[in-house]
N, C-alpha and C positions, 0 to 999 in steps of 0.2 A: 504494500500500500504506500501510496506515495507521503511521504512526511510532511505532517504540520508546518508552515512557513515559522509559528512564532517556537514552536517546537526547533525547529532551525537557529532562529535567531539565540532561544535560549543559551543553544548548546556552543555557538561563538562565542556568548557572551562570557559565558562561563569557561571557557577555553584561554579567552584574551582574559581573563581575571587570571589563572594560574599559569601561566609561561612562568617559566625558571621553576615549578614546582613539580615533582612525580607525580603527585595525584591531588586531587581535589582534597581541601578538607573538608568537614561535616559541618563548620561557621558558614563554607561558602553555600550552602545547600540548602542554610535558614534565611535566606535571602530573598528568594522569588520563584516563581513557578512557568510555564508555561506562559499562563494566563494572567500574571501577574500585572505585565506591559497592560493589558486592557484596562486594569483597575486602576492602577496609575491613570492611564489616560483619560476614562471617563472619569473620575472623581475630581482631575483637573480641568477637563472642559468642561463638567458641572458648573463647578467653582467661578470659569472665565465665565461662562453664560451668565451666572446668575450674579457675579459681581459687575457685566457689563451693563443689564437689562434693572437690575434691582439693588443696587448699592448709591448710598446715598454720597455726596462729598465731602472729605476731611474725614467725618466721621466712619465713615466705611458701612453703616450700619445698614443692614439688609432688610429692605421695603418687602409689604404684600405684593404678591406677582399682579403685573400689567400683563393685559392681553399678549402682549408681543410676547413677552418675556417669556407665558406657560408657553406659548405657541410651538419657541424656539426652543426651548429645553422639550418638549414633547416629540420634538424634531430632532433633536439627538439622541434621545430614547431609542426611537427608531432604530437611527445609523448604526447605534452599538445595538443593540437586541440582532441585526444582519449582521454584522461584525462576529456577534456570537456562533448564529447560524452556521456562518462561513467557516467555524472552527471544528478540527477533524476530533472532535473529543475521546474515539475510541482509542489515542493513539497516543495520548497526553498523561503523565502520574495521576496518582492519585491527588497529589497535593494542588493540580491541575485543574483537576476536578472540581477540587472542593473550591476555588477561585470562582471556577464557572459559574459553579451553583450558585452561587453565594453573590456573585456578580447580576445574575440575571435575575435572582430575588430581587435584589435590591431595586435597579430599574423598573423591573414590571411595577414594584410596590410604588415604587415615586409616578410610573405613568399613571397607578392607577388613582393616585391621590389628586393628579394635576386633572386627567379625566370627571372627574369627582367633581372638581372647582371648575372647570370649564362650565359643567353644565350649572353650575351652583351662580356662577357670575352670567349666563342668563338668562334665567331666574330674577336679579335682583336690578338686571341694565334699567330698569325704568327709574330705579332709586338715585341713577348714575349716569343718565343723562347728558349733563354738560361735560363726560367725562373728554370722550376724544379729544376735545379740543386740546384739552391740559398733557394729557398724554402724545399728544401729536407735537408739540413744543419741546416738550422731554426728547423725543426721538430727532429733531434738528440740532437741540443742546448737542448730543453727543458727535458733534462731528464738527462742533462748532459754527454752523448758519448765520450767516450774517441775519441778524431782526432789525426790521422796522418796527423804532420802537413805539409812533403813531398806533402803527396797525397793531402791535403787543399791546397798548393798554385797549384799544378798541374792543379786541378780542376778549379779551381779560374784562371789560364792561358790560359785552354780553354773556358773558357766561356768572358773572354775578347776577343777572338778571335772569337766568336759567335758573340757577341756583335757589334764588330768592323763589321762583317759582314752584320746583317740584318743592322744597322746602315747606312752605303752604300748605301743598296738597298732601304730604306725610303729617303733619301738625294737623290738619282735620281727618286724618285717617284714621285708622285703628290698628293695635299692635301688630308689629311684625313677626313672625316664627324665629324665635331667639336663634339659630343656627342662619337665617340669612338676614337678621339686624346685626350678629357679632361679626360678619363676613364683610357687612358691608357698608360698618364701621371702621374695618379696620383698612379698608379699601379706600373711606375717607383719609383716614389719616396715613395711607401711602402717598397718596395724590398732594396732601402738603407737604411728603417729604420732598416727591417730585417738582413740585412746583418750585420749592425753594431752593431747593437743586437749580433747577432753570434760573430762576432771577438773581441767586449769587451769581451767577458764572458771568453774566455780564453787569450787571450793576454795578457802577464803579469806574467799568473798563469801557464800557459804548456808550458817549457822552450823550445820544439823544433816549438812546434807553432810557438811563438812569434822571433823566429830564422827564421822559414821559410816563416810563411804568409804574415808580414807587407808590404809589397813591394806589392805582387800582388794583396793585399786589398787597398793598397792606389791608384792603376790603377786603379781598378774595380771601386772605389766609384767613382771616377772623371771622369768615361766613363759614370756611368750612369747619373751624372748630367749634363752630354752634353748633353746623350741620350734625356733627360726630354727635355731640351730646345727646341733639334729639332722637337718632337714629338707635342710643343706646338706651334712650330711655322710653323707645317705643317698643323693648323687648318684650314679647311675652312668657320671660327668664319668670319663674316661683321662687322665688328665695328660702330657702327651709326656715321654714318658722318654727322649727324646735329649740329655739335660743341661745345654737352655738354661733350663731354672727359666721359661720363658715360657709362660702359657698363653695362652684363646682357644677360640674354637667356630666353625671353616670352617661357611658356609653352605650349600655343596654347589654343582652346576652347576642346577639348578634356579632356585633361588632368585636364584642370579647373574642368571641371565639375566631375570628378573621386575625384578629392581633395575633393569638395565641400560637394560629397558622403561621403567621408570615414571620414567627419567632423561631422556629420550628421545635413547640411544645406539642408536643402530638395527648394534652388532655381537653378536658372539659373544664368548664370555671368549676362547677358542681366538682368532678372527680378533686381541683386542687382546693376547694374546701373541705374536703372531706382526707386530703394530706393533711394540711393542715391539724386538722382535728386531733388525727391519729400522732401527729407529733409533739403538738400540744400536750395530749394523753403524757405523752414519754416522757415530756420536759417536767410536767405535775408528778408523777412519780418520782422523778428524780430527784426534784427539790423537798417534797417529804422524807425523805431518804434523809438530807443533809441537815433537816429541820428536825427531825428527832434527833441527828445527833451531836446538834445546838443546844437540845435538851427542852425542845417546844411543842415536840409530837406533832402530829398531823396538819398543826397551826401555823402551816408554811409562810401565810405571811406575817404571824408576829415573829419569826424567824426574820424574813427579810427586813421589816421595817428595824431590827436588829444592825440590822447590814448598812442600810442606808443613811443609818446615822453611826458610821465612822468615818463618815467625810473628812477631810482636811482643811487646815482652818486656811482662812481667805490669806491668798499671796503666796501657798504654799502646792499650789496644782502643779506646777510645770516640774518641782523637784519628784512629785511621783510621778508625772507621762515618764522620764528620764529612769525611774525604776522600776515602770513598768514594763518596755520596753526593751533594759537590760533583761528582764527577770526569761523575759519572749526569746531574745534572741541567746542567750545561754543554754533554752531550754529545748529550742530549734538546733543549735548544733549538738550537743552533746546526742538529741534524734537523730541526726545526721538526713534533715528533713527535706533541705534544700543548700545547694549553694548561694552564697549572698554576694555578689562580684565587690570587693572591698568602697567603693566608689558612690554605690547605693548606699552604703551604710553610714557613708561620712556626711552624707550630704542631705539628708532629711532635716527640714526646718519646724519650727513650733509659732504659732499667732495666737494672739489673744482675740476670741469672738464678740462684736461688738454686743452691747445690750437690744439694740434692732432684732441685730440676726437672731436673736436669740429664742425672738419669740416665735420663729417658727422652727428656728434648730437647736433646740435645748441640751441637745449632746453634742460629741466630738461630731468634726466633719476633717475631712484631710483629701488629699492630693499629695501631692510633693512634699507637702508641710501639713503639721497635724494643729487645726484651729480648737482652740480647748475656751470648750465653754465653761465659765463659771462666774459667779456673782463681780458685779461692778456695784461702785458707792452709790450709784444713780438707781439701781433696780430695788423696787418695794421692798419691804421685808420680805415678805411671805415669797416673791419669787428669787430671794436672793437661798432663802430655805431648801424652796424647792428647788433649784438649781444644782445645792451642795449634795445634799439627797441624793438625787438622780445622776449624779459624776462623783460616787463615792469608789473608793480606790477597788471594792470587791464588783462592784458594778464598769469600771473601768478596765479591768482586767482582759477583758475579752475583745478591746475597739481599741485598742492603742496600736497592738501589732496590723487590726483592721487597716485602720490609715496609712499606716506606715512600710515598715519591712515586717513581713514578706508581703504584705497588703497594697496599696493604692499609690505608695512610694515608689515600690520597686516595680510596681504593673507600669507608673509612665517611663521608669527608668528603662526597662526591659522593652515595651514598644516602641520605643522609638529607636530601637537598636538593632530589633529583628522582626523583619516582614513590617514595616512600618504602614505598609500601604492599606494595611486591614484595616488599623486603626481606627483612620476616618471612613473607609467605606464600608464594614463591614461591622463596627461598635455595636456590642448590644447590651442593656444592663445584665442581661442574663449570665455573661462571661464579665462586666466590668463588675460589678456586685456580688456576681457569683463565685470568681476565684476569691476573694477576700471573705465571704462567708463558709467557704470550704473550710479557711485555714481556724474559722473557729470551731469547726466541729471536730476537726482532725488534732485540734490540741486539747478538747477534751476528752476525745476518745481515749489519749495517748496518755491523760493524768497530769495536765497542765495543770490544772486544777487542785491542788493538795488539799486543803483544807477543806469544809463544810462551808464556811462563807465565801471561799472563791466560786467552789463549785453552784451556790445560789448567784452570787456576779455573774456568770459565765450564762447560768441558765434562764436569767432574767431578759437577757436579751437575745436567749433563742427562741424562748417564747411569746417576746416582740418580733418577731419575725413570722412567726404561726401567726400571728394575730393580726400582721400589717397582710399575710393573704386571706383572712379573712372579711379583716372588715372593707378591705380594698374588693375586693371581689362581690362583697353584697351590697357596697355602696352603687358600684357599674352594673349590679344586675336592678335596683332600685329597689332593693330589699331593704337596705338602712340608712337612717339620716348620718348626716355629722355626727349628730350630740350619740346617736346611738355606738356610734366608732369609738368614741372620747371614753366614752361610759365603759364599754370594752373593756379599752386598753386601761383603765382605773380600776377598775373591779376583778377582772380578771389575769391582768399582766400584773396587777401592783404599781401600776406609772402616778407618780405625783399629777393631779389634776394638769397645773399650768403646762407641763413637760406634754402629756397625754394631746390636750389641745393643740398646742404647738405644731405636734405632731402630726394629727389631721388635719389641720390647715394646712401644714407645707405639703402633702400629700395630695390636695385636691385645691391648692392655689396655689405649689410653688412649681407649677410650669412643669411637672414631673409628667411623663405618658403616664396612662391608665393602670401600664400591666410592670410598672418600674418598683414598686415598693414590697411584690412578691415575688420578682425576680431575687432578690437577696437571697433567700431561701431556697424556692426550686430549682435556680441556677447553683447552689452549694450542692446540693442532694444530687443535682446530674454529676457535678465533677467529683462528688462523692461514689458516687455510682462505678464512673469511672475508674477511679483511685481501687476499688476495691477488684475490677476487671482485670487491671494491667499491674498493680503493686498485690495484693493479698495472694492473688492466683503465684505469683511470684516470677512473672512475667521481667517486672522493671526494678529497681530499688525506689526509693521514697525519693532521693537527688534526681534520679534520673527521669525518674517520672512527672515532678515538679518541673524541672529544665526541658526540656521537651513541651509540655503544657503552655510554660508563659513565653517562649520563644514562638510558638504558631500564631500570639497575637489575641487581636478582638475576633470573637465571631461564636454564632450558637455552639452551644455547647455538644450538640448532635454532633457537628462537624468537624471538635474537636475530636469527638470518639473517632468519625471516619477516619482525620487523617493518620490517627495513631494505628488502628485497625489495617490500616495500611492495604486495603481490598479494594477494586474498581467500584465505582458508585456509579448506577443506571443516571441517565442522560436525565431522564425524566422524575428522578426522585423526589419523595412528598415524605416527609416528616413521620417517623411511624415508632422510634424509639419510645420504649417506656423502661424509666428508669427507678422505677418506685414499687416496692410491693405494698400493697394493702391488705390487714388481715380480715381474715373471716368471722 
């Protein structure tokens, strides 16, 4: 059979990387794939399209898509979907494979979303009206068009008198369906990014412009920020009037289960609350366990509330993250659990979380650097309480090495170093959440946990994790309010009220997807799953297994399994792993 062209190209490339060497090493071969060049290239011409059509100036910050803009990204949809076609996949690695796949998820998934909005934008073109004209300006901007700037405020006068008009006729109308008021809102306020886009570029610099436009530019922007208001206040949005002041829009059982697909979770929302459930179960045994022998009996949380007041007094956090930390990574090597490339480990930062942030992120948060929540002079009493409480050193035990090493530190340390290109096109919480929550099950399994109050730290926040698939999951199917989430995680987990809140609000107003809060969990239990295929069977050792793992990069968890399983994968595959026993 005749050979792949990029199958071709790979094997120069890799050719001209080792001159002067015998053989290839195995660093060179965590590099790239076959199909790799595609990902690279469509995640950059993404990038070029949609910074060309929808990026504002100076700021860079990316607008709601203009007609033109889905038009043309739908249009290299396309290009690369034949591009795929064209490629001889029988004939490609496995690791090839898994690009492909993973590659043409992606696209279909974004064609299918811009499909989605095409029809959705119209639907709402009567709301939007005077829009070409403003968008037809934007599109001479980029090329720089000489304006007459007479005929710019002219134009710019009628379309404030367009404005003014449907404007009218929505203020005597009656609410609009919250899903095309929030669309076509935010459609408004792309068109000021646009517009001012346009009027900097020359203002200033084309002396009859800046003579003739400012006046009817400074109407225009100020009509359309009314416009926005009222567009947003003709939603027919319910606000849950159960009294947690939190909103959000459930996505229904439908839609769940479409996400779930295009994650490649091969469950039901139903089957992962009902993981959930079963693991919850686990985690309440366990913590009885440790609660008798605190000497509280079955009274698990006067045990915990034990725990939660041995906080550390204020000023003194950042010297435990630093001992906790140590306590993680002595207790990782002496496992011999992972390698830590010296470099990762030097270079991990600490920030103090403002009082803002706080109220929606009452625990650690990390990247690169680990942000440590805890009381400021400025926060109430009762939430400087709750704060200490809830980031007490037995409850901190199990989120420090989270953020850090072998966690969210060394995951950017490690991607940017090998197969970089998955990162952004291939990211999923499922693997970004989910190797970090591996690493806490596998160091309790292993007796990270010594004592009874660590092992209640450790298990407090495995069963915030059951409980964030829980009430995340019957919030999208329209089973539970907010307050009934809050109330949950209070009653059932043990979370300090303010913390609990917090909680669900960042969760259903901090911009997170739907299905990102219980991916922590069932993205851990997949790589757990794993871990137990290729390490228990005695397949790999625990270093090798780990090294292999976070060198493949971001990408579902399924397809970490394929590429280590290292077996062809059908052209046409659909998601079908089940990684979970449930019992009888």
């Amino acid at each position: 059979m005749k050979k792949n062209i990029l199958t071709v190209l790979a094997g120069i490339l890799l050719a001209s990387a080792v001159q002067g060497q015998d053989k290839p090493t195995a660093a060179m071969y965590e590099q790239a794939s076959e199909t790799s060049g595609l990902v690279v290239q469509y995640t950059n011409d993404a990038r070029a399209v949609n910074y060309f059509y929808g990026a504002t100036a100076g700021g860079y910050r990316s607008l709601a898509n203009s007609p033109d803009q889905r038009d043309r990204m739908m249009a290299l949809n396309r290009e690369y979907l034949q591009k795929l076609a064209n490629t001889e996949y029988n004939t490609i690695s496995v690791d090839g494979q898994v690009d492909y796949i993973l590659l043409k998820r992606k696209i279909e998934e974004t064609q299918n979303v811009l499909t989605k909005e095409a029809a959705l934008y119209k639907e709402i073109e009567k709301y939007l009206s005077f829009a070409p004209t403003l968008f037809n300006y934007e599109k001479l901007r980029r090329r720089g068009a000489t304006m007459n700037g007479q005929e710019v405020a002219a134009q710019f006068n009628q379309v404030s008198k367009d404005l003014e008009k449907v404007k009218a006729e929505v203020a005597a109308g009656g609410k609009i369906a919250e899903a095309k008021a929030n669309f076509t809102a935010d459609m408004i306020a792309s068109l000021k990014g646009r517009l001012k886009n346009f009027y900097d570029f020359y203002n200033g610099y084309d002396p009859l412009f800046t003579w003739w436009v400012p006046t009817t530019y400074k109407k225009l922007d100020e009509q359309l920020t009314e416009y926005e208001k009222l567009i947003r206040s003709k939603s027919d949005a319910k606000p849950s009037d159960d009294g947690s002041g939190i909103g959000g829009l459930p996505i229904g059982r439908e839609e769940l289960n479409r996400q779930l697909k295009v994650e490649m979770v091969a469950y039901t929302p139903e089957e992962l609350i009902r993981l959930a459930d079963q693991e919850f179960a686990w985690c309440e045994a366990e913590i009885i366990k440790a609660s008798r022998e605190m000497g509280f009996g079955d009274n698990w949380k006067a045990a915990q509330e034990k725990v939660k007041n041995s906080y550390v007094p204020a000023g003194t956090q950042p010297e435990l993250i630093i001992k906790l930390y140590n306590d993680a990574q002595e207790f990782i090597k002496a496992h011999q659990l992972i390698n830590i490339p010296p470099i990762a480990d030097e270079t991990w930062g600490m920030q103090m979380m403002s009082p803002e942030r706080q109220l929606v992120s009452p625990f650690f948060l990390g990247g690169r650097d680990i942000l440590i929540s805890y009381p400021t002079n400025t926060m109430e009493h009762e939430h400087k309480m709750m704060s200490m409480r809830g980031n007490n050193p037995y409850f901190s035990r199990g989120t420090v090495q989270h953020e850090l090493v072998p966690g969210h530190h060394l995951q950017f340390y490690m991607n940017s170093r090998y197969r970089p290109y998955r990162r952004e096109a291939f990211s999923t919480p499922f693997s970004t959440e989910g190797w970090t929550l591996y690493w806490e099950l596998l160091l309790y399994e292993k007796g990270f946990a010594k004592t009874p109050e660590e092992r209640i730290g450790m298990l407090f926040w495995r069963m915030h994790r059951c409980a964030r698939i829980t009430f995340s999951l019957k919030y999208h199917l329209g089973e539970w309010t907010p307050q009934q989430c809050v109330d949950y995680l209070v009653d059932r987990v043990g979370h300090e009220y303010s913390n609990a809140h917090a909680e669900v609000k960042r969760s259903f107003e901090g911009g997170y997807p739907p299905l990102y809060q219980l991916a922590y969990l069932v993205g851990g239990l997949q790589l757990f799953s794993i871990k137990n295929e290729f390490v228990e069977s005695g397949k790999m050792s625990f270093a090798d297994f780990h090294d292999k793992v976070i060198k493949l990069n971001h990408m579902p968890m399924e397809m970490i399994r394929a590429s280590l399983l290292n077996k062809p994968i059908p052209k046409d595959y659909t998601p079908n792993w089940k990684f979970y026993t449930f019992k009888k």
